[in-house]
VEXDREN-2710 file (C-alpha; in Angstrom, 1 decimal):
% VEXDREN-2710
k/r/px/py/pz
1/UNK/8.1/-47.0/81.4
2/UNK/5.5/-48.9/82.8
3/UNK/3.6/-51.6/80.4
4/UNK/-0.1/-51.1/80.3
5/UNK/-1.6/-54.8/82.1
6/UNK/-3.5/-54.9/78.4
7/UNK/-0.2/-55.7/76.8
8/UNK/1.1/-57.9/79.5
9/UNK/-1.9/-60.4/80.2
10/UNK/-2.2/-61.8/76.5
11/UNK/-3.1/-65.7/76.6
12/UNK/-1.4/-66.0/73.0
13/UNK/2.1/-65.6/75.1
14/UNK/1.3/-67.1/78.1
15/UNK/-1.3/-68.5/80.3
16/UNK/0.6/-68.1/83.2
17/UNK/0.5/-64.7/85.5
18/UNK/2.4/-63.9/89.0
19/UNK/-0.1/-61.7/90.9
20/UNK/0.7/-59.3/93.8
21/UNK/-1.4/-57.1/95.7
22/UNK/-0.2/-55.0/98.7
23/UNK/-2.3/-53.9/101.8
24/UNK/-3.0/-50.4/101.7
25/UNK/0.4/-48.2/102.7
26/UNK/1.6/-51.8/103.3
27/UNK/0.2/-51.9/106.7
28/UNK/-0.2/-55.8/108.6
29/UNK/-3.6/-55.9/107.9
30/UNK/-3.5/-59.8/107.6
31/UNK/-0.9/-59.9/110.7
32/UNK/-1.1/-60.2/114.2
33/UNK/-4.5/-60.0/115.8
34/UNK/-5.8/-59.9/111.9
35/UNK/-3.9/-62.9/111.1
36/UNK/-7.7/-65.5/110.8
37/UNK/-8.0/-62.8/107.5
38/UNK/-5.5/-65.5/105.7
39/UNK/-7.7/-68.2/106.0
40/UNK/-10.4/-66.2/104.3
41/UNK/-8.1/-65.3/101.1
42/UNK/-7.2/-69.3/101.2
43/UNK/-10.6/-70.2/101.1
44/UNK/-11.8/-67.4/98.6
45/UNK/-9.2/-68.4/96.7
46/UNK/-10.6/-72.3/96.6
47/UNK/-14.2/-70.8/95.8
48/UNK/-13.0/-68.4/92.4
49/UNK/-10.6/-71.4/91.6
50/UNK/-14.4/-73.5/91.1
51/UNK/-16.1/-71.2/89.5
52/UNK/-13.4/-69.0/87.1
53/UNK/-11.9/-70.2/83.8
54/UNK/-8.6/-69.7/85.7
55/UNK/-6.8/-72.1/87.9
56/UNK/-4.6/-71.2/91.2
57/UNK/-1.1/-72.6/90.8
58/UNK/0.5/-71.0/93.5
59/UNK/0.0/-68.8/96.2
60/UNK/1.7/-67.2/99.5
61/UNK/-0.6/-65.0/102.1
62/UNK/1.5/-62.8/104.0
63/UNK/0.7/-60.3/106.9
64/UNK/0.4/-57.4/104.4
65/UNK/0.6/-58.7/100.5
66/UNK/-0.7/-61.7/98.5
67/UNK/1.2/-63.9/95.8
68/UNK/-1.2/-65.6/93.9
69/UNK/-0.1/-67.8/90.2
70/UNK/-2.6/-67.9/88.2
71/UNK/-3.3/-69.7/84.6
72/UNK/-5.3/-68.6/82.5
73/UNK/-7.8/-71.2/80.8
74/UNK/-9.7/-69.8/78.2
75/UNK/-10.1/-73.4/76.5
76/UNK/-12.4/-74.2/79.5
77/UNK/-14.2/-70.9/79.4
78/UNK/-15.4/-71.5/75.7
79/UNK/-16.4/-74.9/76.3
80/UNK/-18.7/-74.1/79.3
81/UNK/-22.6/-73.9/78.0
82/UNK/-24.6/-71.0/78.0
83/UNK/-26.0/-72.4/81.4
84/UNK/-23.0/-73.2/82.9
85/UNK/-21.8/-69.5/82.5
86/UNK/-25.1/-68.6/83.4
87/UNK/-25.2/-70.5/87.4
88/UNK/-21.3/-69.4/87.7
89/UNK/-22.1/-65.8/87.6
90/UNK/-25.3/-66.4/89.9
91/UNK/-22.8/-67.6/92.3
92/UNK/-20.7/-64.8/92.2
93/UNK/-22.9/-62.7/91.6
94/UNK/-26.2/-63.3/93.0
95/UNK/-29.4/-61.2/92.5
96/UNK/-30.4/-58.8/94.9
97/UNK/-33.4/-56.7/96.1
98/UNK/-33.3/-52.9/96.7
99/UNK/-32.5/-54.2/100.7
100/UNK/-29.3/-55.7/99.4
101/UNK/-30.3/-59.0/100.6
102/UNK/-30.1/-62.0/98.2
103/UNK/-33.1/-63.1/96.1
104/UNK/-34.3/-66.4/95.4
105/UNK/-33.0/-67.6/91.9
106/UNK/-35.6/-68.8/89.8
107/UNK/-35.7/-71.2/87.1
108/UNK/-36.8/-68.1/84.4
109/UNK/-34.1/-66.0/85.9
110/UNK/-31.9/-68.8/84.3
111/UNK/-33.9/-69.0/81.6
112/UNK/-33.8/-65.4/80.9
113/UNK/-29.9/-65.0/81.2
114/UNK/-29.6/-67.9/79.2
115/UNK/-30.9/-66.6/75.9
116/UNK/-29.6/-63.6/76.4
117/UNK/-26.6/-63.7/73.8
118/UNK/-25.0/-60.1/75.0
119/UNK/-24.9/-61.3/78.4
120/UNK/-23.7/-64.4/78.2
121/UNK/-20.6/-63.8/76.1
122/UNK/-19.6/-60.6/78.4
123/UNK/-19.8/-63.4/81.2
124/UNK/-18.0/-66.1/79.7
125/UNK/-15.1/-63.2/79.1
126/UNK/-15.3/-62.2/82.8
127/UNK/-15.3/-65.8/83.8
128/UNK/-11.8/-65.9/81.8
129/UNK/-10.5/-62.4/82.5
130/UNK/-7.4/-62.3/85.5
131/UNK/-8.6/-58.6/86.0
132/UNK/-12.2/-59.9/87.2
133/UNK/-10.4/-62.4/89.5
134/UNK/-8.8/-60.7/91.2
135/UNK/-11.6/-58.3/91.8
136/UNK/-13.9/-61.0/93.1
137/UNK/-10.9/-62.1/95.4
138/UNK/-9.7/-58.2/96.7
139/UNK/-13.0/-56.8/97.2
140/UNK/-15.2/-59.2/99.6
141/UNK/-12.2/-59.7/101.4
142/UNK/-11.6/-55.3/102.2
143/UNK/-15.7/-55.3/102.5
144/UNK/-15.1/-58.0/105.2
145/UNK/-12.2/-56.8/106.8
146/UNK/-14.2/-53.1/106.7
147/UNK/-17.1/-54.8/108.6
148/UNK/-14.8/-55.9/111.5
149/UNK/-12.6/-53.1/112.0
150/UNK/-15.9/-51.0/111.9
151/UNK/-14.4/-48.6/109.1
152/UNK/-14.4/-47.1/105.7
153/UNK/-12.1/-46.8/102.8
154/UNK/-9.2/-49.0/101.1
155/UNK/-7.9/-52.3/102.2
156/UNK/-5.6/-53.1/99.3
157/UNK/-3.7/-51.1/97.0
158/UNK/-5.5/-49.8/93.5
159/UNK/-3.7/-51.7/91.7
160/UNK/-2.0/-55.6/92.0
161/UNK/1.1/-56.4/89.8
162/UNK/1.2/-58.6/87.0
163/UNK/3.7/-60.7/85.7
164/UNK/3.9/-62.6/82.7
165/UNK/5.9/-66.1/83.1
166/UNK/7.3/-66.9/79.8
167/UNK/8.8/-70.1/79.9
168/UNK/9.4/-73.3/82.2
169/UNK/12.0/-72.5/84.2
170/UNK/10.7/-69.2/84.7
171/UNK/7.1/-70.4/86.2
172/UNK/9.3/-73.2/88.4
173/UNK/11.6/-70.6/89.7
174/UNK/8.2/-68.8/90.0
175/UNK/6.6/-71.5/91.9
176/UNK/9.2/-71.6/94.5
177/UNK/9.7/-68.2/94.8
178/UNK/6.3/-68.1/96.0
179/UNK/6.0/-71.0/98.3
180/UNK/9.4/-69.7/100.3
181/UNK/8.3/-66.4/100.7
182/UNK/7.1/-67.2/104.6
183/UNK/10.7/-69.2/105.1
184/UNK/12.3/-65.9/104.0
185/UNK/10.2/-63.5/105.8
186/UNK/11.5/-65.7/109.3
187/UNK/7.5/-67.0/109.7
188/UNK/8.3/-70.5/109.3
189/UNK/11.3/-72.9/109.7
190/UNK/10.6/-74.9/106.4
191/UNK/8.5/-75.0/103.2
192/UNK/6.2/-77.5/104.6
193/UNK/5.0/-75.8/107.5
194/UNK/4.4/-72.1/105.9
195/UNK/1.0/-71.2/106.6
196/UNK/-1.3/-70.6/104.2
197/UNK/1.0/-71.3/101.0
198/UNK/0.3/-73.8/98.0
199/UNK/3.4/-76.0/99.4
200/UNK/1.8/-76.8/102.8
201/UNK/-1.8/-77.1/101.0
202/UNK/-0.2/-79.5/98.5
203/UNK/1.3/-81.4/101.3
204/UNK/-2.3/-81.7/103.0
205/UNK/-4.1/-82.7/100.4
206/UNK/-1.5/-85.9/100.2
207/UNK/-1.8/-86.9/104.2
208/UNK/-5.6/-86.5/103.7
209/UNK/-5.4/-89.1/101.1
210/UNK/-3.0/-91.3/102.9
211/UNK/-0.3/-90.8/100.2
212/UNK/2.6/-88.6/102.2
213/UNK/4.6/-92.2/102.5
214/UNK/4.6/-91.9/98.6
215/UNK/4.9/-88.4/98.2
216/UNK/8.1/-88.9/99.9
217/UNK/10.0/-92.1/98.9
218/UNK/8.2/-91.3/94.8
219/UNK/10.5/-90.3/92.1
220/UNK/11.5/-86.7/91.7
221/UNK/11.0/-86.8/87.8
222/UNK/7.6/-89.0/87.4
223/UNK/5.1/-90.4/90.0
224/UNK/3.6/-93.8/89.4
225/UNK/0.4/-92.2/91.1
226/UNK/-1.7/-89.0/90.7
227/UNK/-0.8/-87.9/94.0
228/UNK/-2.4/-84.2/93.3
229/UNK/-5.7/-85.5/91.6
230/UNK/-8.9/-84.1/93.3
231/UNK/-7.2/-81.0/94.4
232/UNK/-8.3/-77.8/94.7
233/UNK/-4.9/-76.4/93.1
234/UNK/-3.7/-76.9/89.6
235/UNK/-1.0/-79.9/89.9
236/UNK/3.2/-79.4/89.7
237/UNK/3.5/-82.5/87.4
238/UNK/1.9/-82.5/83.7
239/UNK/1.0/-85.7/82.7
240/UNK/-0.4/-85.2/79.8
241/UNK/0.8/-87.9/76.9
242/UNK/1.5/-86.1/73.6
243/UNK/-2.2/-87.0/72.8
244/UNK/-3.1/-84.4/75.5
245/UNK/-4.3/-87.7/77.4
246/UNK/-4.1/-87.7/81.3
247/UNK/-4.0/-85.1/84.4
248/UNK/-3.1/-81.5/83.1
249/UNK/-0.3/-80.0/85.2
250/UNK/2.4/-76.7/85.2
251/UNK/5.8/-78.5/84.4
252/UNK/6.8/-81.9/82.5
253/UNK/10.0/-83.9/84.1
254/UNK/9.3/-83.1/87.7
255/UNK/6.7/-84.9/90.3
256/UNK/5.5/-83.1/92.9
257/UNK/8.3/-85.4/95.1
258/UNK/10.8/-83.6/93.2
259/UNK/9.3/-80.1/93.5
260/UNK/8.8/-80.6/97.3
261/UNK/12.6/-81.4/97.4
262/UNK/13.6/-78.4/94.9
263/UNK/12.2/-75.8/97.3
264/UNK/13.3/-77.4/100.6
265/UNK/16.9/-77.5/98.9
266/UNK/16.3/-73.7/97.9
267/UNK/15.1/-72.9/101.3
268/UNK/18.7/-73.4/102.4
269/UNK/19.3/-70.0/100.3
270/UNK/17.6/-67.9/102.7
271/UNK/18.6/-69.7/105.9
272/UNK/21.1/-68.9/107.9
273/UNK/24.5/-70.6/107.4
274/UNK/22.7/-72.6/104.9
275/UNK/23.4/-70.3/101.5
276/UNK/24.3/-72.7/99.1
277/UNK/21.8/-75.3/97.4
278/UNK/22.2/-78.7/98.0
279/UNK/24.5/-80.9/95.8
280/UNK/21.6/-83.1/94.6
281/UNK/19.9/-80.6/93.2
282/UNK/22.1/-80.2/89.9
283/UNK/20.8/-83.8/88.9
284/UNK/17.1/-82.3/89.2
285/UNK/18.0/-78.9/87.5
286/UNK/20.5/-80.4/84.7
287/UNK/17.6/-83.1/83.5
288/UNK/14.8/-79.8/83.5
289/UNK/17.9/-78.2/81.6
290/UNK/18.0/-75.8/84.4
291/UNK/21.3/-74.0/85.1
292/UNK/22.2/-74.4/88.5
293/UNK/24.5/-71.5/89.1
294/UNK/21.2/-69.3/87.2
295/UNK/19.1/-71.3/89.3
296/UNK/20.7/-69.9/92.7
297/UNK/21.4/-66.6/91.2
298/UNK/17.7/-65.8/90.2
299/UNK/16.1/-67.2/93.4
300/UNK/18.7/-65.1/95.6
301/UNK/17.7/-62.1/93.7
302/UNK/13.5/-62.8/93.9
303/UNK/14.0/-63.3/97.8
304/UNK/16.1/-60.6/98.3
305/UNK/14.2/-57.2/99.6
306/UNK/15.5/-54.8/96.3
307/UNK/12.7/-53.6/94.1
308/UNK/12.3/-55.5/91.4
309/UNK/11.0/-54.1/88.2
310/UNK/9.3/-55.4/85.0
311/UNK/6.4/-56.7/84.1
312/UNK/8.1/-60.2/82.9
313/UNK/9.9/-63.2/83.9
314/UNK/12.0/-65.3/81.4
315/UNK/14.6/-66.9/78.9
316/UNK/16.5/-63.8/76.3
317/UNK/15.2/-65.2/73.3
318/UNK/11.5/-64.9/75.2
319/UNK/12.2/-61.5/76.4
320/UNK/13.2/-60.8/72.7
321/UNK/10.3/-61.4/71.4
322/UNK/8.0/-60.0/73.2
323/UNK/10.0/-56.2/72.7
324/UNK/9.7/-56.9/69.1
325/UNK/6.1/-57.8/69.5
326/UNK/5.4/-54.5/71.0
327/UNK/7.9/-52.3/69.4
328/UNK/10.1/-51.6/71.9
329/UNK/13.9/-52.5/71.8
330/UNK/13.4/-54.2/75.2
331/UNK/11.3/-55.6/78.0
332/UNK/12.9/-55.8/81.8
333/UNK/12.7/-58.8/83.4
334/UNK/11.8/-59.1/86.8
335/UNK/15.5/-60.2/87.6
336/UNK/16.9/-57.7/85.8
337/UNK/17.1/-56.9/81.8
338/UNK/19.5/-60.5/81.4
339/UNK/18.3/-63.6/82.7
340/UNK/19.8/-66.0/84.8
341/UNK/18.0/-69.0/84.0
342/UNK/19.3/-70.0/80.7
343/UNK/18.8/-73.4/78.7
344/UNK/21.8/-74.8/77.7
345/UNK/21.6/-75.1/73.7
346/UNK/21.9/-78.7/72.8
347/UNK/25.4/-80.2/71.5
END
């Protein structure tokens, strides 16, 4: 039985969400001679990540689906003023005359939105909503890619799939999963190089600031330096103090040095002659209180081409709760009912 998306997006759970959205009839719409098409999902992507309540933590552009990891940020959206909701909508939504083209934006039509009470707090839940995202990302892209092909009708599929990451382990297994989809589909030879990922835009955004010497000799566990600050993607490492003081991030006791190193060991999972991960990676994995054998297990099963079903991804005890949250006697995990990423109890 499928779970209605109202049930599965709830920010009291989790912030985090694994989105994918197919092509129509799963055609290479985004491949070959379409292949430029990434680039405008990338920088879409960018734009939404400035202007929603929701930041991008991952993401994978393939010739006919999108990954996207989203987290939702609904502490942001309710700080925003009533004219900072007001000239984020503008920019998604500008005004427009009965010719379609854009009008100029006055300083009444501000005004006007702004003391409109209704309005503003249907935008600033839009601003905060994944649904609304990924409609401002799915739909200028098909009326684009329409334009070009000089045609009519669907792009993507109705609907993308959602998936709600319950815990840690689950959003880095996530993470990676996401970043090695192009290594696994044969379109690049490591993590690094994958077009159009978050891995090779996290790399970038290092050699543009002159950092990649300390990306790679920094500690897996902690950098000394923000090496992610200023970019356009939410960062790997949280860095937050128990005070909530310092650069927000996904995961605490891993640097963005260590993630890099995680997924190139991975990588080795889906390359072949290479289908066992590193023996430096339980040192990583054992201090995150990561399983390794679970690690392998659940990444060999995400990259793998069976169906996966489910409309979550985590720990038992998290899986647990959420089927006694909605009455049900169980949830499926996107691995499979069990998952293979336990925590070892302590003692």
């Amino acid at each position: 039985m499928t779970t209605a998306r109202k049930f599965v997006v709830d920010p009291t759970v989790t912030p985090f969400y694994h989105c994918i959205s197919r092509c129509v009839r799963r055609a290479q719409l985004c491949g070959d001679t379409h292949s430029h098409r990434k680039q405008w999902i990338e920088s879409r992507l960018q734009e939404l990540a400035g202007l929603f309540a929701i930041d991008v933590c991952g993401f994978a552009i393939m010739d006919n689906h999108l990954h996207v990891l989203l987290r939702l940020n609904l502490q942001q959206a309710q700080a925003w003023t009533a004219d900072d909701i007001a000239r984020r909508w503008l920019a998604l939504c500008p005004p427009r005359g009965i010719d379609g083209k854009p009008l100029a934006v006055t300083k009444q039509w501000i005004a006007d939105r702004v003391h409109d009470e209704a309005w503003i707090a249907e935008a600033r839940r839009r601003l905060g909503d994944l649904g609304w995202f990924m409609k401002f990302l799915k739909e200028p892209i098909a009326r684009r890619a329409n334009k070009e092909d000089g045609c009519t009708g669907a792009f993507w599929e109705g609907r993308f799939k959602s998936i709600a990451i319950l815990d840690e382990a689950s959003l880095l297994a996530t993470c990676a999963y996401i970043d090695l989809n192009p290594v696994a589909a044969g379109v690049a030879a490591t993590p690094e190089k994958s077009p159009h990922t978050s891995v090779k835009s996290r790399v970038e955004h290092c050699a543009k600031q002159g950092k990649l010497e300390k990306l790679r000799e920094g500690s897996p566990y902690v950098s000394k330096i923000q090496l992610e600050k200023d970019h356009w993607l939410f960062p790997i490492e949280d860095k937050r103090d128990p005070n909530g003081n310092g650069l927000a991030g996904m995961l605490h006791g891993i640097s963005l040095t260590g993630y890099l190193q995680l997924v190139d060991w991975t990588s080795r999972l889906v390359r072949p002659g290479k289908s066992r991960v590193s023996s430096e990676t339980p040192a990583l994995l054992s201090r995150l209180g990561i399983d390794t054998q679970g690690w392998q297990v659940t990444l060999e099963k995400l990259l793998s081409n069976t169906k996966r079903v489910g409309s979550y991804f985590g720990g038992d005890s998290r899986l647990t709760e959420i089927a006694t949250k909605h009455g049900r006697r169980f949830v499926k995990n996107v691995t499979g009912r069990q998952s293979a990423l336990t925590v070892p109890h302590a003692g």
